[in-house]
TIPAVO-323509 format. One record per atom (N, C-alpha, C): x, y, z. Coordinates in steps of 0.001 Angstrom, whole numbers, padded with zeros to 6 digits, always signed. Example, Ala and Ser with C-alpha at 12.3 -4.5 7.8 and 13.67 -1.06 7.14 Angstrom:
REM TIPAVO-323509
+013190-005690+007800
+012300-004500+007800
+013200-003300+007800
+012850-002250+007080
+013670-001060+007140
+012900+000030+007870
This chain:
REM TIPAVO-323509
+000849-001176+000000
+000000+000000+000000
+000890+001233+000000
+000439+002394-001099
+001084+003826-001076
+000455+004367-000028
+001488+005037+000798
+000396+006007+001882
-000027+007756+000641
-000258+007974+001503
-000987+009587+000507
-000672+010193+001044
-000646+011170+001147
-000502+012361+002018
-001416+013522+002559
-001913+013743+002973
-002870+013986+004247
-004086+015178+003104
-003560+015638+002551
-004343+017143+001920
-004998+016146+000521
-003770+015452-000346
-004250+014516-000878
-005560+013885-000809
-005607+012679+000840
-006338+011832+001045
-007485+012764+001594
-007686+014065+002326
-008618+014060+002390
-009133+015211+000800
-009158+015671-000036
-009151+015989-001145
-010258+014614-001990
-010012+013131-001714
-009826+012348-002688
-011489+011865-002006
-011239+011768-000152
-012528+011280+000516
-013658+012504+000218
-013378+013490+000416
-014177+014864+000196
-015174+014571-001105
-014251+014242-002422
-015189+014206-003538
-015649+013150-003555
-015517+011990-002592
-016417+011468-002186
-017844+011563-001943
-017613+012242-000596
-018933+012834-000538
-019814+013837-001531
-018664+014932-002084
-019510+015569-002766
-020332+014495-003791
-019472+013383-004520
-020473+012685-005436
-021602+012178-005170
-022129+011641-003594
-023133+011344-003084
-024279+011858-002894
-023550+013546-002249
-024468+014631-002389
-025646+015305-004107
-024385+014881-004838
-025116+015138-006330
-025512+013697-006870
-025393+012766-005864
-025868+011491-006270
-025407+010932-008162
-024271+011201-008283
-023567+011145-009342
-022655+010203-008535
-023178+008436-009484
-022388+007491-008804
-021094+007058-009804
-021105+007996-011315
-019560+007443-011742
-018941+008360-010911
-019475+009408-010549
-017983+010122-009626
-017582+009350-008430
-018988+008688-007980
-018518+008164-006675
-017221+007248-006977
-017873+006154-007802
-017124+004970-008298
-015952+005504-008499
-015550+006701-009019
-013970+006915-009711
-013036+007465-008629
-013495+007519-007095
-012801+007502-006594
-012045+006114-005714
-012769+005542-005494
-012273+003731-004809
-011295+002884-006064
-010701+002366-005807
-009944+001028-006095
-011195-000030-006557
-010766-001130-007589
-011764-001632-008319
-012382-002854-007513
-011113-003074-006489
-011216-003858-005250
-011692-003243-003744
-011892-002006-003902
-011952-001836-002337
-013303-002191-001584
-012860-002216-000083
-014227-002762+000664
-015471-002023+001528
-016335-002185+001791
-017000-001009+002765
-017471-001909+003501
-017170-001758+004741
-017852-002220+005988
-018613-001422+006635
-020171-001306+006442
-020958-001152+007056
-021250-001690+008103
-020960-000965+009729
-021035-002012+011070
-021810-001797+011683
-022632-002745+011152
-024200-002507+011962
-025214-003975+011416
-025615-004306+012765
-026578-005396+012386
-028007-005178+011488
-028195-004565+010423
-028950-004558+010121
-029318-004407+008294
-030074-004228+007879
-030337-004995+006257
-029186-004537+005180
-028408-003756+005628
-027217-002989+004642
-026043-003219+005212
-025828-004332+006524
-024761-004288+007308
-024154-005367+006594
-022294-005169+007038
-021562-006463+006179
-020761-005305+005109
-019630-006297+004977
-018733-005635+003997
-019391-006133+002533
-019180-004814+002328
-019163-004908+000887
-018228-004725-000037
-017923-005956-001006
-016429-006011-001809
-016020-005866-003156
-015971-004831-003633
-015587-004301-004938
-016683-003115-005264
-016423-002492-006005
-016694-001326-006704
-018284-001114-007023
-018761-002291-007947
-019921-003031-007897
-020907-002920-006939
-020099-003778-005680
-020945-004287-004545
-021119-002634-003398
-020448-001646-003760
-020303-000667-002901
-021521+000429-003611
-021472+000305-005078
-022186+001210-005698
-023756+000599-005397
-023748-000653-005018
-025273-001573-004712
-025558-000997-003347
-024581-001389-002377
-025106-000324-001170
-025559+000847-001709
-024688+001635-002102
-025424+002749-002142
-026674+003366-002602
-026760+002455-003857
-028266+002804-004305
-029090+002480-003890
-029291+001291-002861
-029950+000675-002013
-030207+002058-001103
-029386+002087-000582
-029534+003317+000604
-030559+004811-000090
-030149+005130-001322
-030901+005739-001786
-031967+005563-002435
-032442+003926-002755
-034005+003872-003466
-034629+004037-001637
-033932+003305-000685
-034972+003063+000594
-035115+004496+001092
-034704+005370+000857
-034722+006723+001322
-035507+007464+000550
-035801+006677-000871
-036191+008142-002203
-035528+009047-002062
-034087+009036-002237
-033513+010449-002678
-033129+010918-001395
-033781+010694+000017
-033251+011555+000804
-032049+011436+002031
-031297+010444+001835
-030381+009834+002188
-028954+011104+002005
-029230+011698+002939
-027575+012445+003398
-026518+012134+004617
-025468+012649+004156
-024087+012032+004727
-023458+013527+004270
-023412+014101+005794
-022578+015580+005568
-021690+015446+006748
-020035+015292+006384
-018947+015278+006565
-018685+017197+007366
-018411+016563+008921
-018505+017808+009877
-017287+018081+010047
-016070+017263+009994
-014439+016975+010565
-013590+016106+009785
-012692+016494+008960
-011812+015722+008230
-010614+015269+009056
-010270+013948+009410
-009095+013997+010353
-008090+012931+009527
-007569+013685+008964
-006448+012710+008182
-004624+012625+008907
-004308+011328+008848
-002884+011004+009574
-001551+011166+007917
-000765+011013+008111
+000280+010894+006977
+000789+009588+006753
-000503+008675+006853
-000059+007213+006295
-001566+006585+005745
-001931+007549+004917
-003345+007324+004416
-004438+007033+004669
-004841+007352+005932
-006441+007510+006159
-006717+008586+007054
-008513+008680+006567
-008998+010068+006459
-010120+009603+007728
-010174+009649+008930
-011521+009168+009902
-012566+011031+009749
-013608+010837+009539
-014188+011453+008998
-015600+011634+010532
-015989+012558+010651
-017015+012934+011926
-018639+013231+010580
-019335+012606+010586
-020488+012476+009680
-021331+012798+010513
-022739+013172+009761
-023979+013590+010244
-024636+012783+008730
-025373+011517+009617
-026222+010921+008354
-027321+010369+008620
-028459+011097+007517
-029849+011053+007750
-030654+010458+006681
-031556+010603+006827
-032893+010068+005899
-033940+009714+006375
-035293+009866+005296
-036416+009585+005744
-036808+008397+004494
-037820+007261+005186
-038276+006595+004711
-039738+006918+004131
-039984+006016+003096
-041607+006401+002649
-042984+006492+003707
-042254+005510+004842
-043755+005442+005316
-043616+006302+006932
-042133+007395+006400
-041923+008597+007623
-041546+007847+008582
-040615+006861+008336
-039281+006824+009641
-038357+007875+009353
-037788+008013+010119
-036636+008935+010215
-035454+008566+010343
-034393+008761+010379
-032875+008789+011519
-031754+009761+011170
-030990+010345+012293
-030110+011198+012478
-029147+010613+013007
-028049+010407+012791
-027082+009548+013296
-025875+010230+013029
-025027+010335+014230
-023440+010904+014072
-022794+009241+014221
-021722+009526+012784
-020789+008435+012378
-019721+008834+012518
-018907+007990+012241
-017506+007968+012551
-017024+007156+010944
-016691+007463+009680
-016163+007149+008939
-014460+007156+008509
-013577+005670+008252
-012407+005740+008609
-012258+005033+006991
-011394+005946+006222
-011195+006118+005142
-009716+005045+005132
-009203+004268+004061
-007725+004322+003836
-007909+004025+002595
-006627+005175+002282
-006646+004912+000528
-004894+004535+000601
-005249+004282-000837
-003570+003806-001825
-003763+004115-002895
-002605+005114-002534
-002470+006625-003834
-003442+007097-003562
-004163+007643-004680
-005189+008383-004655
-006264+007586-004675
-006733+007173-004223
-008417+006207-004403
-008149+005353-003296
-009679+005448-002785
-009976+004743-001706
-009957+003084-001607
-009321+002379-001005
-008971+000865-000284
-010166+000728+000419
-010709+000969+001281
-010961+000464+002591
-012172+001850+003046
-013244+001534+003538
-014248+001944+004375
-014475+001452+005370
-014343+001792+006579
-014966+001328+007694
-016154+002539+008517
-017404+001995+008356
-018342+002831+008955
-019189+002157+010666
-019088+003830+011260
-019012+002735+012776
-020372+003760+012480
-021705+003344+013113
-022454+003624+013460
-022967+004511+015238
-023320+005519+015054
-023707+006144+016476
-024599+004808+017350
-025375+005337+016746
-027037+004535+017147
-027421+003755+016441
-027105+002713+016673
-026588+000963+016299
-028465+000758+016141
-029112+000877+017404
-030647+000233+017663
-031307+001156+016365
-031600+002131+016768
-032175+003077+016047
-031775+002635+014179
-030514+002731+013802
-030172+002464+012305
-030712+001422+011625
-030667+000371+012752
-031498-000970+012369
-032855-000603+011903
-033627-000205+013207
-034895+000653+013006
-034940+001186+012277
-034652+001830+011162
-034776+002550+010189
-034470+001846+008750
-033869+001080+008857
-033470+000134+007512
-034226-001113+007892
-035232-001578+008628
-035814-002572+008783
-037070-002543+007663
């Protein structure tokens, strides 16, 4: 693994998010590795790593048909080290069709090689509640 360098890696996680926000998933896609993984950690219908490029862009749209569109993830704190990863302080919400809700502060821990993301690890605030909401 290349480490990155800190302005780099968070630069690379950033347009991350922005692609989510405009829900423009080749941007998302063009930032990860064709291999990388996302671990979603949480017992519930979207939880479990997900492995390759493919399987990450399926979470996601998942997350956004169960939301209709309203599925946000706004990045409050970029905390990047000088050996490539970016742990990230999130605020992520959505409402369901039949008006569930959830607000949840995350903890997202980025590692890339070179420029593009390796590795997702997403820790969940409110573990009960997230379930509840993706049930």
């Amino acid at each position: 693994m290349t480490a990155t360098t800190s302005p780099q890696a968070t630069d690379t996680v950033r347009a991350g998010f922005d692609a989510v926000a405009a829900k423009d998933l080749a941007a998302f896609a063009a930032v990860f590795h064709p291999d990388a993984t996302w671990n979603h950690r949480n017992d519930d219908r979207l939880g479990g790593i997900h492995a390759g490029v493919d399987a990450i862009l399926a979470f996601l749209r998942d997350s956004i048909q169960l939301t209709q569109g309203t599925l946000s993830a706004i990045p409050h704190v970029f905390m990047p080290d000088e050996s490539g990863h970016v742990a990230v302080l999130t605020q992520v919400s959505g409402t369901r069709p039949d008006g569930r809700t959830f607000d949840d502060t995350q903890v997202v821990l980025f590692t890339l090689d070179g420029d593009r993301i390796r590795s997702v690890d997403q820790f969940i605030g409110n573990p009960a509640a997230v379930t509840a909401f993706w049930a």
